[in-house]
Every structure is written in structure tokens, then in C-alpha cells.
N, C-alpha and C positions, 0 to 999 in steps of 0.2 A: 301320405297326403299327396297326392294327385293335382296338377294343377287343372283348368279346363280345358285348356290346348291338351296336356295329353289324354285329357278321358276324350275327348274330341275324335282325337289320333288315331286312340285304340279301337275306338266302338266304328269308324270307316276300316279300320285292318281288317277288325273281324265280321263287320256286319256289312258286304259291297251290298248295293242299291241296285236294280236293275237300271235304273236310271244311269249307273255308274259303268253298267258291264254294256248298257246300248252305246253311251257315249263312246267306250274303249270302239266297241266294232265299227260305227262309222268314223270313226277317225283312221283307225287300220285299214277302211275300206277305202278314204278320202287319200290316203297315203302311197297306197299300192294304184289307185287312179293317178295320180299326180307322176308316180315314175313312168305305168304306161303312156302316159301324156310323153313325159321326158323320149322315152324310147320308139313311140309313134314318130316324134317330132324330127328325129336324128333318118331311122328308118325311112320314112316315107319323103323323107327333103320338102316340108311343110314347113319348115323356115329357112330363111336366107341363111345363105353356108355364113356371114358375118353377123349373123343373129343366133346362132346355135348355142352358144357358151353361155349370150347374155340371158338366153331365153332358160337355158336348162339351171343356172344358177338362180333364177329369181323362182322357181320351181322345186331350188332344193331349199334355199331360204322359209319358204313356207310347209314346205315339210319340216325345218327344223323348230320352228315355233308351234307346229301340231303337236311334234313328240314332246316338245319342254313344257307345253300345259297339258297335253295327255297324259302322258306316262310319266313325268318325271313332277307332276304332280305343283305346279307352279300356280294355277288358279288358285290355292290356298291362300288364304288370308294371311296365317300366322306362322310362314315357312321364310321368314324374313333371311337369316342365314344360307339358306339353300337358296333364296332368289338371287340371294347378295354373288357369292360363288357363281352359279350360271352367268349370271349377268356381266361379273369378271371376264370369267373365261372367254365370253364371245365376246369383250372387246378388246384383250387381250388377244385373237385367234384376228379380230378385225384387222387388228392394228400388223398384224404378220403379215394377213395374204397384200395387203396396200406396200405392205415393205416389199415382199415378194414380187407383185407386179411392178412397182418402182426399180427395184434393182434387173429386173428380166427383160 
């Protein structure tokens, strides 16, 4: 007996939606744009030399929320455990780099 979360589960494993494989490519597409942004912006000195870091971190930021509801599948409803963990981790990783730039 199955519950409906995993018959859910199983039938996106096996059955992707075009709707699901357009999403992946323009997110992949949104994503490899946002670094050439990153590496235009360094490159070309389009931002101030004391704006470079803040600019290319708020750039990596939103790539990392593309990949954790793209790929790593967090728009899901009923992935409470896996939200739970990611959500740890990055504020646990928060809590680092503030220690990091605090002690640096």
C-alpha cells in the first residue's frame, strides 16, 4: 500500500511533463545568464571595484534559490523533510560566512 505522496512521487519520476523539462531549460538558461552577467560585470568594470562582491553575491544568491526549487525539487508540497534540511543547511552556512566576515 502506497501512500499518495508516493504514488505522487513515482508517476513525476517516471512520467516528466514537458511543462517540467521547459521549466528545467529556462532555469539552466536563467542561470548560465546570471553568471555571464557575474563575469560581464567583473570583465567589463560595469560596476564600481567596491560594488563587485556585493553585486556578484546577490547574483549568486539567486542562482542558489533557482537550483533549490529547480533541481533540487523544493516547489513540492509534501518534501517537508528535504525543505527542512536545505533550509538548515543555509542557515547554518549563513551563520558561517557572518562568523567568517566577523573574525576577517
Amino acid at each position: 500500500m502506497e501512500t499518495e505522496v508516493q504514488q505522487n512521487q513515482a508517476q513525476q519520476e517516471t512520467d516528466p511533463t514537458p511543462e517540467s523539462a521547459v521549466k528545467h531549460l529556462l532555469s539552466f538558461a536563467l542561470m548560465i545568464g546570471l553568471t555571464l552577467v557575474a563575469f560581464a560585470a567583473v570583465m567589463l568594470e560595469v560596476v564600481p571595484a567596491g560594488m563587485v562582491i556585493p553585486f556578484i553575491l546577490v547574483l549568486a544568491v539567486i542562482q542558489v534559490f533557482l537550483q533549490l526549487f529547480t533541481f533540487m525539487h523544493l516547489d513540492l508540497k509534501n518534501n517537508r523533510m528535504t525543505v527542512t534540511f536545505v533550509m538548515m543547511g543555509l542557515i547554518i552556512g549563513a551563520i558561517c560566512a557572518v562568523a567568517l566576515f566577523v573574525l576577517g
